[in-house]
GUBAZA-675539 format. One record per residue (C-alpha): residue number from 1; residue in one letter; x, y negated, z. Coordinates in steps of 0.05 Angstrom, whole numbers, padded with zeros to 5 digits, always signed. Layout:
<senus>
   pos   code        x        y        z
   NUM      A        X        Y        Z
...
</senus>
This chain:
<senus>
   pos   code        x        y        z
     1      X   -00260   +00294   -00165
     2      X   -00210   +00300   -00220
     3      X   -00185   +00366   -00201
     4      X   -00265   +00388   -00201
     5      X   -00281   +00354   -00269
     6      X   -00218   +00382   -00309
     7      X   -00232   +00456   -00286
     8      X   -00218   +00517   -00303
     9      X   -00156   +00525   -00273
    10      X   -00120   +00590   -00276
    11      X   -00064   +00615   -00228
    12      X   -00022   +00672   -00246
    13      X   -00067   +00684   -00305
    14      X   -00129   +00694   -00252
    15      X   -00185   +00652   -00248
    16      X   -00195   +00595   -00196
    17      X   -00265   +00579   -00165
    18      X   -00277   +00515   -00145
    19      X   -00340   +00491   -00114
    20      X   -00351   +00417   -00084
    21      X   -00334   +00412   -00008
    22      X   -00391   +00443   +00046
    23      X   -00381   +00420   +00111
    24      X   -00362   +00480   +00163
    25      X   -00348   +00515   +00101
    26      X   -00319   +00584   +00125
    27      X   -00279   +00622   +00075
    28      X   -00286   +00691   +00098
    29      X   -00366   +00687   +00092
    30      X   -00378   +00652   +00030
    31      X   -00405   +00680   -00028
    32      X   -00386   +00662   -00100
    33      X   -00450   +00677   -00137
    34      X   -00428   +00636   -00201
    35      X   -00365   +00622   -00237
    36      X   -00330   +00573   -00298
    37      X   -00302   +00615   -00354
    38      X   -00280   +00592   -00425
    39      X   -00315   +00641   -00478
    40      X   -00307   +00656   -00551
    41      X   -00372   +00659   -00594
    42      X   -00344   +00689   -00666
    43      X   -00384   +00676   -00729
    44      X   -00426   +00618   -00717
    45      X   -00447   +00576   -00768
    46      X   -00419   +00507   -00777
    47      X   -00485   +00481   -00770
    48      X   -00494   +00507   -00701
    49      X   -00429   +00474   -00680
    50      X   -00453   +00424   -00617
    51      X   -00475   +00425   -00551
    52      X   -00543   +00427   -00561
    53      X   -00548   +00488   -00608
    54      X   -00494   +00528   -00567
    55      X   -00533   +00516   -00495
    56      X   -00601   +00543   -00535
    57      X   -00560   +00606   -00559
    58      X   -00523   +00634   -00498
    59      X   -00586   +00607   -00450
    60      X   -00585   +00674   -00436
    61      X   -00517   +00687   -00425
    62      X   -00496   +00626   -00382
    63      X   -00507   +00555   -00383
    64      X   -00459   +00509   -00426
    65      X   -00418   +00461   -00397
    66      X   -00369   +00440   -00441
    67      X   -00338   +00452   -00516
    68      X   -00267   +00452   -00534
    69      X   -00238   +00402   -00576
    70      X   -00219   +00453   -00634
    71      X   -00302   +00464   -00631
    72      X   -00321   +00392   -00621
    73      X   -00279   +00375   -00687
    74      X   -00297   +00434   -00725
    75      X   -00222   +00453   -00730
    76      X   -00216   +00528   -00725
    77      X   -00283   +00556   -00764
    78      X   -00268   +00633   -00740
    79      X   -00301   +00630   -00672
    80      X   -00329   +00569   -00618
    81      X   -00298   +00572   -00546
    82      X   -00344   +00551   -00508
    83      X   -00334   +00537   -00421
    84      X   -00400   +00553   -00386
    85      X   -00416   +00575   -00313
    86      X   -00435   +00653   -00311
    87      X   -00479   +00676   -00258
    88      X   -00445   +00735   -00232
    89      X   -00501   +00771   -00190
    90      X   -00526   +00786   -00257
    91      X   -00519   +00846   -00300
    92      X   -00478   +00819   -00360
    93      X   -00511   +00814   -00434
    94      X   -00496   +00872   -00475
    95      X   -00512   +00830   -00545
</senus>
């Protein structure tokens, strides 16, 4: 469950999917419809800078799973990097 929880996890720069264990899970057939990917948000306002407010403004973009530590602590004011889960079937946002 560790390996799950601490995720993404990147392999020669490219991105591994992870998904919990289905039984008679067959490789060659399954479909990844969704996937983890840490995102950059520039010019938020300090204000904004939590869970809560970030998962109400990219709703539409993906749902929010996590915030980095730099975010979390209000470190780095520039941008937010945000990890959410991306439905990929989806055209992406263009704003």
């Amino acid at each position: 469950m560790v390996v799950y929880n601490d995720r993404p996890w990147f392999i020669n720069g490219l991105n591994l999917v992870l998904s919990p264990w289905v039984p008679l899970f067959d490789s060659f057939s399954a479909i990844v419809g969704r996937i983890d990917q840490w995102i950059c948000v520039p010019k938020v306002p300090w204000e904004f800078w939590n869970k809560n407010s970030l998962s109400h403004l990219l709703k539409h973009v993906a749902e929010v799973i996590k915030l980095d530590q730099h975010t979390l602590l209000m470190q780095k004011g520039r941008f937010t990097r945000v990890y959410v889960n991306i439905d990929i079937t989806k055209p992406l946002c263009e704003h």
